[in-house]
C-alpha positions, 0 to 999 in steps of 0.5 A: 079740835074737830071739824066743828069746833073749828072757827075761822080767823079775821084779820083786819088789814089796815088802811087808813082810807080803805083798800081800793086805790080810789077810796080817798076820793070817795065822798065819806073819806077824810083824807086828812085823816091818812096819818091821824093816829086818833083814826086808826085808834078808832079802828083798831078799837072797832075791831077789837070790839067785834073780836078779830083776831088781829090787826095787819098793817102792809109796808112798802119802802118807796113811792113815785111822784105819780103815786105822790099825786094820785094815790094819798100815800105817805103812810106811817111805820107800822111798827111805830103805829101799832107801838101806839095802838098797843097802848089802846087796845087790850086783846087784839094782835098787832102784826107789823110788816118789815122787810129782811132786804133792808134790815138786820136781824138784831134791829128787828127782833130787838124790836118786835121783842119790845113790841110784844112786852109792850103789848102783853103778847100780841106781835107779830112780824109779816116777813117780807123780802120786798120786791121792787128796784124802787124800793132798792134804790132807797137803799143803796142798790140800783137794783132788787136783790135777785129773787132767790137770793132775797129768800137765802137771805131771808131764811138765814135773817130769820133763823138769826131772829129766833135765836136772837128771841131765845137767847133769853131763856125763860127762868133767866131772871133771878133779880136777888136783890140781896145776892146782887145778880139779876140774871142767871147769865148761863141760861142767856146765850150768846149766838156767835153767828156767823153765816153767807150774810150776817154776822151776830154776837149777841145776846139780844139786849130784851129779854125774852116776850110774852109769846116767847117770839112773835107770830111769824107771817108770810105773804109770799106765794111763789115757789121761793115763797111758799117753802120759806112758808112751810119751814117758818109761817104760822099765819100765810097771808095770801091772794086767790081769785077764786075758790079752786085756786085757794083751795090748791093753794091750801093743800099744796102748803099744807102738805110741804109741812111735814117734811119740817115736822110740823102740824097742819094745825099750827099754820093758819092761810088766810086769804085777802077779801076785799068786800063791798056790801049793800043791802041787796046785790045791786046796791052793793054794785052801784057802790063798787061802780061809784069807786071805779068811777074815781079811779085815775088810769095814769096811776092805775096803769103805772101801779100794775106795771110796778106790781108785775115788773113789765112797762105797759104804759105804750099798749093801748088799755083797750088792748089785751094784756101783753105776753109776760115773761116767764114767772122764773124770770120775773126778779120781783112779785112772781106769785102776784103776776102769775095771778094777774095774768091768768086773771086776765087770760081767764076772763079775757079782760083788756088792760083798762078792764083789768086794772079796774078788777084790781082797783078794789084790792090789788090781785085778792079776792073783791066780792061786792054782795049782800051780807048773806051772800059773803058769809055764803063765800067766807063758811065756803071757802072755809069748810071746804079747805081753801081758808083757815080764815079771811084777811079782810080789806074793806074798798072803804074803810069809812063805812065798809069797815063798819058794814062788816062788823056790824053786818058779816060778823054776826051773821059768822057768829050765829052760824058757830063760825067766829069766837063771841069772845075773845078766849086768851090774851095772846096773839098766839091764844087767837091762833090756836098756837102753842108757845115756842120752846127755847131752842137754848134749852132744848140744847142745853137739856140735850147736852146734859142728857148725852153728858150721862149717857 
């Protein structure tokens, strides 16, 4: 593909009031809506009007009575709620957050491989290995699993995952119903697996989906994170504060393919972008100072202490942010406290100024503008190799949402910078990726031609 048939890639990341940890207080919010499906329906059909690429839901498995009491939380399942959504949409992908920490390989692919069938094609699975001891605690740990050793589990869950998915091969359907055999059984593969962490029989009990497996996407940025990425992702979700840091990012991941064979083309970095947009600049402000203004420090403050695994509730806010541990001794979000703390050393905020640059979207990339000059960021970022596309996370979803489809999006499309239609069905259509071959086939093709050799 040349440079200027190239054209981005958009993904809506779901939230049911909107990115900015304030929006369900803001005037146009409905938080009786935080688990009403018809409103993620809407959602979901919105921007599947305007042909994004994808639908992105984001999973934590723990809250706090301090989240509980300020932070409208108790979201619903992702993979339960895009089931739903796939029911309601006909193009747009469905990508599903869940964790390799605490889960096992046969659940998960079981699952997305029904996520797939159920959808025609449009699955995808944010892998995760979650980083919190909150969240370990659910799980029958008093602490997170060591951060290298989360990504060796990880790394043997997914190669267990993708032989689960081939384990069907392609033609294996007979379905003779005079012969009486369904299946050809020697094109459905047991794995016999049995490895440092898991150990698996199979088959896997669905037959192989659409896409064949589902897009593999990852979010993870530190050094653990990003060679997992090059071995694995097709889509890399990732945070970058500015256009010189996404741009390093970009070639540093780009360049570690090759070395597992694989084509720069075939993996797509989408930054988050956190958008407020007004008619003029200033309007675009005031509406951003309006949701600070809702923001509640207690829960601001214990949301970025969980976020970088450091207490900060005895500094004062108007205070600097505290020397933090070296990255490498950091068990949980390595790459999000890297980028917080050079946020803060870079424009020298305080603590109270820093968590309200965060409020707005966590450690990405907030940008309160007009439409000209967003897509002025977005064609930048892009055509100059810091962006395959752009996660987008709208502060507010009532009205953010809809300013960005109605406002972002055409002005993409009349620059040739985003699809006017959709061009396939799949997920895999969307990207640009080619179908996976069956790793049984290729063995078995192997096999037959050292057999005559």
């Amino acid at each position: 593909m040349s440079k200027s048939d190239r054209k981005l890639h958009l993904n809506l990341f779901m939230n049911s009031m909107g990115h900015h940890e304030a929006a369900w207080r803001h005037p146009h919010s409905d938080a009786n809506l935080v688990i009403d499906f018809s409103h993620f329906q809407k959602l979901a059909q919105k921007a599947e009007r305007a042909k994004l690429d994808s639908l992105f839901f984001a999973d934590r498995l723990s809250t706090s009575l301090t989240a509980a009491k300020y932070g409208a939380v108790g979201g619903l399942e992702p993979l339960t709620l895009l089931a739903a959504l796939a029911v309601v949409t006909e193009r747009i992908g469905l990508i599903a957050t869940l964790s390799t920490s605490f889960n096992e390989p046969f659940n998960i692919a079981r699952r997305f491989a029904s996520l797939d069938h159920l959808s025609g094609g449009r699955a995808g699975w944010n892998i995760i290995t979650s980083g919190t001891d909150g969240e370990a605690r659910n799980f029958n740990y008093e602490h997170i699993p060591e951060h290298s050793n989360r990504y060796e589990r990880a790394h043997e869950f997914v190669d267990v995952a993708i032989k689960l998915w081939d384990s069907w091969e392609e033609d294996a359907l007979i379905r003779d119903k005079n012969a009486g055999i369904y299946a050809d059984s020697s094109k459905v593969h047991e794995l016999n697996h049995k490895g440092t962490f898991y150990s698996v029989k199979g088959p896997l009990n669905v037959t192989r989906s659409p896409q064949g497996r589902p897009v593999l996407v990852q979010a993870g940025s530190s050094e653990n994170g990003k060679e997992f990425a090059a071995q694995y992702a097709e889509a890399i979700f990732t945070a970058q504060q500015t256009f010189e840091d996404a741009r390093a990012f970009y070639a540093d991941l780009k360049s570690k393919l090759a070395r597992y064979g694989r084509s720069p083309e075939h993996v797509k970095i989408l930054p988050g972008i956190c958008p407020i947009i007004g008619q003029t600049e200033a309007e675009a402000k005031e509406k951003e100072a309006e949701l600070h203004e809702l923001t509640n420090p207690e829960y601001s403050l214990q949301q970025l202490s969980n976020r970088i695994g450091f207490d900060l509730s005895s500094y004062p806010l108007d205070g600097p942010l505290p020397e933090l541990p070296d990255t490498e001794q950091i068990n949980g979000h390595q790459s999000r406290t890297q980028l917080i703390r050079e946020l803060a050393q870079r424009e020298q905020l305080t603590i109270r100024q820093l968590l309200l640059r965060l409020a707005g979207g966590r450690g990405h990339y907030t940008i309160a503008g007009t439409p000209k000059q967003i897509a002025d960021q977005l064609e930048a970022w892009f055509v100059g190799g810091a962006a395959d596309g752009f996660n987008i996370m709208p502060q507010l979803m009532n009205g953010g949402l809809d300013d960005f489809l109605d406002y972002i999006v055409p002005e993409l499309q009349r620059r040739g910078l985003f699809r006017t239609e959709y061009s396939g069905r799949t997920l895999r259509d969307h990207y640009g990726l080619p179908y996976p071959t069956n790793i049984y086939s290729q063995e078995s093709k192997q096999h037959k031609v050292n057999h005559i050799v």
